[in-house]
C-alpha positions in Angstrom: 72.4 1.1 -41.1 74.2 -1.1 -44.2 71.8 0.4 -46.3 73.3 3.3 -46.1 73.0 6.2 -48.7 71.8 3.7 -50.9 68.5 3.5 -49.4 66.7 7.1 -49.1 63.6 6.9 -46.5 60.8 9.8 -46.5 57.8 9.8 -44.8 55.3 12.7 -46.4 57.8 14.5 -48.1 57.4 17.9 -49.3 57.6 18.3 -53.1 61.0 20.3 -52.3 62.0 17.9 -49.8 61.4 14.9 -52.6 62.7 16.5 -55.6 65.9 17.0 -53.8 66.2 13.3 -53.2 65.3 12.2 -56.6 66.8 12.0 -60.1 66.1 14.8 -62.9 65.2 11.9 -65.3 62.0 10.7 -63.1 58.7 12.2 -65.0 55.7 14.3 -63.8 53.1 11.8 -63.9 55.6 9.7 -61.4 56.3 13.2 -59.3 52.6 13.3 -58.8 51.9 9.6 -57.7 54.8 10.5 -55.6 53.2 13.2 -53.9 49.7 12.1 -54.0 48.1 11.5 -49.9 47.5 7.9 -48.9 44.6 6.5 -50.6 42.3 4.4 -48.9 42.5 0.9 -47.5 44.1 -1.3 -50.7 44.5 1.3 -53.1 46.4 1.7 -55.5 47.3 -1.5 -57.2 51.2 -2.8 -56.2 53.6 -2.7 -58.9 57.2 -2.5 -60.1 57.1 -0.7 -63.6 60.5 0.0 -65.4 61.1 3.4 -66.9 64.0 2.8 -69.2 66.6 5.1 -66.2 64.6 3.8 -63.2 62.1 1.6 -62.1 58.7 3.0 -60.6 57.1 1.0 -57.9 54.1 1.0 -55.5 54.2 -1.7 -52.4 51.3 -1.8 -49.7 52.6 -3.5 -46.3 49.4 -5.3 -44.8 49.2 -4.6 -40.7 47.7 -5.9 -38.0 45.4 -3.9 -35.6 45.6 -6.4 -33.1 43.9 -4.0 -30.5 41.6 -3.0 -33.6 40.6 -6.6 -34.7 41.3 -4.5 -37.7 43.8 -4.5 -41.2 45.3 -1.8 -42.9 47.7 -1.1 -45.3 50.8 1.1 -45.6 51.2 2.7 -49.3 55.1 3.1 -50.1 56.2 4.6 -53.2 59.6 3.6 -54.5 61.3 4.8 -57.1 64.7 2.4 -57.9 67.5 4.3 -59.8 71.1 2.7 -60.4 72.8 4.1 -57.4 70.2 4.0 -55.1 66.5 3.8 -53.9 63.9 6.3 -52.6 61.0 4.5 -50.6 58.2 7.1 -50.1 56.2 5.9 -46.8 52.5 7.4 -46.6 51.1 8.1 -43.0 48.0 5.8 -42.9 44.3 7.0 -42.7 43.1 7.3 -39.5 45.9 8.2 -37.1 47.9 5.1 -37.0 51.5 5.1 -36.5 53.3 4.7 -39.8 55.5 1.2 -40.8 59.2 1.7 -40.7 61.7 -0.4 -42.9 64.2 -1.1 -40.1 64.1 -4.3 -40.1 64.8 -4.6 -44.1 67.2 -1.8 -43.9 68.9 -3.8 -41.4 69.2 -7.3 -43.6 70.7 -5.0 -46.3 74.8 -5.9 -47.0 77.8 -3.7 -47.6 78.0 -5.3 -51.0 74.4 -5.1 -51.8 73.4 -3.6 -54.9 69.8 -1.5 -55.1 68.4 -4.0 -56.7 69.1 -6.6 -53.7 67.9 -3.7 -51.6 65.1 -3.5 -53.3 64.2 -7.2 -52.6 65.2 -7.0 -49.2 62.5 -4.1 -48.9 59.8 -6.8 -51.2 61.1 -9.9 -49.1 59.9 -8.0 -45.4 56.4 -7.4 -47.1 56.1 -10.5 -48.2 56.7 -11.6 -44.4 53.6 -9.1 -43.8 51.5 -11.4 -45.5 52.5 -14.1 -44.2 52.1 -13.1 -40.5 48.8 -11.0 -42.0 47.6 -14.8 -42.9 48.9 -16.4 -39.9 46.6 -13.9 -37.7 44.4 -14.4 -40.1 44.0 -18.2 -38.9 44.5 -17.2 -35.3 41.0 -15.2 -35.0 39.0 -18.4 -37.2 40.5 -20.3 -34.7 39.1 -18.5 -31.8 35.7 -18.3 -33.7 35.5 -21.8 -34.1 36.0 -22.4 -30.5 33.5 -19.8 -29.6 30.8 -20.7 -31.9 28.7 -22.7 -29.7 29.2 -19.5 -27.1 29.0 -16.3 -28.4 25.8 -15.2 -29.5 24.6 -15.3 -33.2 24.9 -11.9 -33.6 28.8 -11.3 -32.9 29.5 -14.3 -34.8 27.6 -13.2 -37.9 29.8 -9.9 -37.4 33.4 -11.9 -36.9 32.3 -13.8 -40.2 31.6 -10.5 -41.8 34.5 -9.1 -41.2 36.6 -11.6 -41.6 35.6 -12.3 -45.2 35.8 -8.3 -45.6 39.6 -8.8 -44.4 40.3 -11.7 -46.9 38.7 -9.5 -49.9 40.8 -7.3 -49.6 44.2 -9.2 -48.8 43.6 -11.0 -52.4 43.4 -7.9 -53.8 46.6 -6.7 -52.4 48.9 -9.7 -52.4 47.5 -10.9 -55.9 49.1 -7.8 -57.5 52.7 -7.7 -55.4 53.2 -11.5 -56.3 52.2 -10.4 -59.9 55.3 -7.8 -59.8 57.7 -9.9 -58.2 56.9 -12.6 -60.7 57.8 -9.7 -63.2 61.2 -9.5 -61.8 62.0 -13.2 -62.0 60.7 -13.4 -65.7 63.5 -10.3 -66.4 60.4 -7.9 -67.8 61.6 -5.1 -65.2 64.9 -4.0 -65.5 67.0 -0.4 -66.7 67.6 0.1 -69.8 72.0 -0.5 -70.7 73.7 -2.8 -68.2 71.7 -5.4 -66.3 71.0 -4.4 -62.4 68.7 -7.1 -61.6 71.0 -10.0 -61.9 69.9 -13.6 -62.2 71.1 -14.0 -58.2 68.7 -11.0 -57.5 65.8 -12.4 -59.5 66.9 -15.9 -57.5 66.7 -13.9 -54.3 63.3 -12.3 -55.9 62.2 -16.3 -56.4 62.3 -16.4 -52.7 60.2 -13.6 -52.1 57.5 -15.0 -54.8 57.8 -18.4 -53.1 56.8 -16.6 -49.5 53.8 -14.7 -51.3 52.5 -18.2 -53.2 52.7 -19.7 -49.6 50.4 -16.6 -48.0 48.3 -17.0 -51.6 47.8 -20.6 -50.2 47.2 -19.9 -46.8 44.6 -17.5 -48.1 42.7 -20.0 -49.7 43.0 -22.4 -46.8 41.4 -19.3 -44.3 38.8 -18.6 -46.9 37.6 -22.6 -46.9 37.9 -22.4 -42.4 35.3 -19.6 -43.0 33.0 -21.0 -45.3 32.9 -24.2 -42.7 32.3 -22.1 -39.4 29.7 -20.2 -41.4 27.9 -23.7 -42.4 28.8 -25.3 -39.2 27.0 -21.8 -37.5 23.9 -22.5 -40.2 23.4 -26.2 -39.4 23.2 -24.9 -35.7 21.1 -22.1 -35.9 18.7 -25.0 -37.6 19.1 -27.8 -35.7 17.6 -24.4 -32.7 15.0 -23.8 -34.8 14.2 -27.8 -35.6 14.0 -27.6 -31.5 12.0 -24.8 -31.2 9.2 -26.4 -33.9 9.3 -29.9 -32.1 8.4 -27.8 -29.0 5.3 -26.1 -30.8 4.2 -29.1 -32.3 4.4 -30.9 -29.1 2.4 -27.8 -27.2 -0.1 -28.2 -30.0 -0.5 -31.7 -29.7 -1.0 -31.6 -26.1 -3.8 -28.6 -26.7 -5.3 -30.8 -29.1 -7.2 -33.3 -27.0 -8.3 -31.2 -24.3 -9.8 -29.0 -26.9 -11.1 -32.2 -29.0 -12.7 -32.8 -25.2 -14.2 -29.6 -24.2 -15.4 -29.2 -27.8 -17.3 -32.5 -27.7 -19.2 -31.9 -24.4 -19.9 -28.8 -25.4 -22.4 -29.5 -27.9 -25.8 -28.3 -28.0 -27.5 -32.0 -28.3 -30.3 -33.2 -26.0 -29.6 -37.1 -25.6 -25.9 -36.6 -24.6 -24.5 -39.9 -22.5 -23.1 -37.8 -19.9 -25.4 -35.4 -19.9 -27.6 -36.1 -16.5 -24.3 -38.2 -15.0 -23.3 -36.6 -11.7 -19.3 -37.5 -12.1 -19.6 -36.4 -15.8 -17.5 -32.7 -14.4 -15.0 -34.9 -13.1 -14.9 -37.3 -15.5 -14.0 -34.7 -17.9 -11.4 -33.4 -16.7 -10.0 -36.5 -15.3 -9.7 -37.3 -19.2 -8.7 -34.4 -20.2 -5.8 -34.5 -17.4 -4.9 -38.2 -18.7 -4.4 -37.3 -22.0 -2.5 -34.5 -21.3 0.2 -36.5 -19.1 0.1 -39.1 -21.4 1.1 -36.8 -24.3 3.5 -35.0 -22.6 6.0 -38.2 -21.1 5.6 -39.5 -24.7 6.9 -36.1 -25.8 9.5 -36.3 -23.1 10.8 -40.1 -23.9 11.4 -38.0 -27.5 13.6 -34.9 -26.5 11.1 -32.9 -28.0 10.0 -31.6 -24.0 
């Protein structure tokens, strides 16, 4: 690993275990953040806060349950002295398998200071969000091939959800491209000699640029929501403008039968029909006219 003893990993340390690891000069209040258990979902806030000797920070990685149709989020603590970094990973709720930083321990350079590491470590969950988003679009994709399939109820659920999922990504990757922005505009850096140079805050740039593009991607998934979700509406209406066509046609075809039945069933003496020995039949013979009459007309309209 090129990261080497620059880059200090722990996953749940103990409080002897993690003040080992650290520098004398980090506070309490930071000891107990440190310590603190996994919080839930998108809690806390991301941030990269300079404390004069070292810099304080709080990332979340976003995963993808793809067996899950679920997202959660990895809290890592980090705490960025000038010699090296310690990344505090917290084992997620639930059970799931913690994120490892291979991958951006890997990309890490011999000549690398902590501050580059740092971004490498910022630049791997910023290509979280990006495949968060890209998954994201994968399942509205699916739905709006589906929607004419599945039944209303799962796809009220799939839209449920999915808006859950992009509630709480905003909150999440608003905050982390807030901090990087922070490096780029120099507010976070030690106190003395300068350890985020202007190539690490270009390097930094990068990183923002990948969290604008998931920011925009975002906002393009939120509008291919709110369009399956009308598109489902103006369905589920154009069923129910079916459905009343139906009745109305069923109640227009009851109406003359019973417009028939109710005018020779009146209590009058001097009826026409009254006395006439085809009057049964002619009565139903009218009332069976009528009725095919009304329903080919209904037919010729879609509304049979």
């Amino acid at each position: 690993m090129v990261a080497g003893a620059r880059w200090i990993d722990l996953l749940d340390p103990t409080p002897d275990e993690l003040n080992a690891k650290l520098p004398a000069a980090v506070h309490e209040r930071a000891l107990e953040q440190l310590l603190a258990p996994a919080r839930r979902n998108d809690e806390p806030r991301p941030k990269l806060d300079p404390q004069g000797d070292y810099v304080l920070g709080v990332l979340l990685v976003p995963v993808l349950a793809a067996a899950e149709n679920e997202v959660f989020y990895q809290e890592i603590d980090l705490v960025i002295t000038r010699e090296t970094i310690v990344t505090v990973r917290k084992t997620p709720e639930g059970g799931r398998p913690p994120w490892h930083p291979g991958k951006a321990q890997a990309s890490c350079r011999e000549e690398d200071n902590v501050a580059m590491v740092a971004y490498h470590l910022i630049d791997d969950v910023a290509e979280h969000f990006l495949d968060l988003v890209d998954g994201l679009n994968d399942e509205i994709d699916a739905l709006e091939d589906n929607v004419e399939v599945w039944p209303s109820e799962k796809i009220r659920a799939r839209l449920s959800g999915l808006r859950h999922d992009l509630l709480h990504i905003r909150r999440t990757l608003a905050p982390t491209r807030d901090a990087v922005r922070e490096v780029i505009d120099n507010r976070v850096e030690f106190a003395g000699d300068e350890v985020f140079t202007h190539e690490v805050e270009l390097n930094f740039g990068n990183a923002y640029d990948k969290l604008l593009r998931a920011a925009d991607n975002l906002e393009l998934a939120r509008d291919l929501i709110a369009g399956v979700r009308d598109y489902h509406q103006a369905q589920i209406a154009t069923e129910q403008n079916d459905v009343m066509k139906k009745l109305t046609a069923i109640a227009s075809i009851l109406l003359l039968p019973t417009l028939i039945v109710g005018l020779y069933g009146q209590n009058f003496r001097n009826i026409p029909e009254l006395h006439w020995g085809w009057g049964y039949y002619w009565s139903l013979g009218l009332i069976a006219v009528s009725s095919l009459a009304q329903i080919l007309y209904f037919r010729r309209k879609n509304w049979l």
